[in-house]
N, C-alpha and C positions, 0 to 999 in steps of 0.2 A: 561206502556210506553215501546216503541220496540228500541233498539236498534239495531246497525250493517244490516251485510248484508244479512242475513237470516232472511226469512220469519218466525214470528212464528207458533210454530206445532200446529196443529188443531186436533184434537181426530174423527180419524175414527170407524167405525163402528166394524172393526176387532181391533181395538187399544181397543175397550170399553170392545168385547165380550172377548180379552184376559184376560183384567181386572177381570172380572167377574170369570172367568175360575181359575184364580190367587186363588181367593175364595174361590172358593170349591176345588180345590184340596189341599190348604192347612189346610179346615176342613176334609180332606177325608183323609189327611197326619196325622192329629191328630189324628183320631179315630184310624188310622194304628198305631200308637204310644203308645196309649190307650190297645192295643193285649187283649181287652173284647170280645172274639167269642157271636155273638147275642142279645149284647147290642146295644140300639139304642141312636144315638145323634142327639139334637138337634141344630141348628141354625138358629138364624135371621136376617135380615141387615135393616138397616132403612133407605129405601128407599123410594122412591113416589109408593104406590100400596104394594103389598105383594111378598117377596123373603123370604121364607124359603129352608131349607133342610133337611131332615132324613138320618142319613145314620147308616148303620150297615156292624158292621166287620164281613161275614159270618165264615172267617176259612183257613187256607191254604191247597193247593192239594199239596200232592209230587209227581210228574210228572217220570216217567220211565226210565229220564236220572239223576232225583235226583235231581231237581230245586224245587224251592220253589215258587208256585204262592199265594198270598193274592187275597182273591175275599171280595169285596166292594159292597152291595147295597146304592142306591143314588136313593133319590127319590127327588125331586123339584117343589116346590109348589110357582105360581107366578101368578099373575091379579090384576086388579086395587083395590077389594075389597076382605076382607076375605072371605066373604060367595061366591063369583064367583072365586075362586082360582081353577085352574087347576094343576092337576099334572104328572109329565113325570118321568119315571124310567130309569136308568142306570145302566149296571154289569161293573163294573170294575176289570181289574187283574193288580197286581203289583208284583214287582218281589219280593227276601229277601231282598231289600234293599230299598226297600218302594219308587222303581222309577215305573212311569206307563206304562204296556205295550201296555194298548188300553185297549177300552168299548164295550159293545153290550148297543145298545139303544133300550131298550123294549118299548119304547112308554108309555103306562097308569103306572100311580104308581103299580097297582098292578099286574104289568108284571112282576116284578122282583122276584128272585128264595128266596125258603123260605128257603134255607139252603144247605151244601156243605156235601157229605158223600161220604163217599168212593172211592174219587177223582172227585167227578160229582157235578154238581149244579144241582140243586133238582127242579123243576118248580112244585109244587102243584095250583093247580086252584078247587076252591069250592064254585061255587055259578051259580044264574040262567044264565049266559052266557057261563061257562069255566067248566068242572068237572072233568078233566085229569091231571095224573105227568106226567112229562118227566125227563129221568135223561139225563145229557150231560156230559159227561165222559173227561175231559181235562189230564187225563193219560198220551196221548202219545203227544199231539198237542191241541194246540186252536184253533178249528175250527172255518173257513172263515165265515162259517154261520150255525146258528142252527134252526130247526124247534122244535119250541114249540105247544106241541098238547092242541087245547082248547077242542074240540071234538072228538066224534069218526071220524067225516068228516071233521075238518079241523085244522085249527091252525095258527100260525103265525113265520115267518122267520126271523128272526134278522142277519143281518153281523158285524162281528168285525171289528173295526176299530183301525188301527195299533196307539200308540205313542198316541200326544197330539190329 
């Protein structure tokens, strides 16, 4: 039943995918919480069709001016059925205080770097599409955009995307 003089709120599309959002960064807040470098977690939500997520705490960079970045792999597994489930990758960096500063969205689950050394996230690729590392060096800055080599001839570009 409605009362008064406002209309009730109807749930848009951005109102849903915040929701959603709400989710995983507060399973991506746990794992950060969790400080297991290359432990993977799981989650599921029970919804109509399949939403999972994996995520792994790669490791923190000390950065040149002495900051502390947390890098995040997220991977995201959704579609109506389990056997047709699709998945999308995401790097995430968080500061020492486990607030987020932005993602690269790698596209396929297995775009995402298989580990943090020496201030760089690590891109190994090993299989009949992809057979190249790239290191990407967040030392001085988070770069706008990285090229990840899949080939000797090519590769693929990701940009950062600042905040939420």
């Amino acid at each position: 039943m409605f009362f008064g003089c406002d209309k009730p709120k109807t749930r848009t599309i951005e109102s849903i995918k915040e929701k959603n959002n709400d989710f995983y960064d507060k399973c991506r807040k746990l794992v950060l919480g969790e400080n297991h470098e290359g432990q993977e977690y799981f989650f599921s939500r029970k919804v109509e069709g399949v939403d999972e997520i994996i995520i792994t705490y790669l490791g923190n960079i000390i950065t040149a001016q002495k900051d502390t970045l947390k890098v995040v792999n997220s991977v995201n597994f959704s579609g109506q059925l389990k056997d047709a489930r699709r998945g999308s990758g995401n790097v995430f960096i968080y500061d020492n205080k486990n607030e987020r500063i932005g993602f690269y969205y790698v596209g396929a689950a297995g775009g995402i770097p298989s580990k943090v050394e020496n201030g760089s996230l690590i891109f190994s690729y090993s299989n009949e599409s992809c057979n190249q590392s790239t290191a990407v060096s967040l030392c001085d800055s988070i770069p706008q955009q990285i090229f990840i080599k899949c080939t000797e001839k090519g590769g693929d570009l990701y940009s950062f995307t600042n905040g939420d």
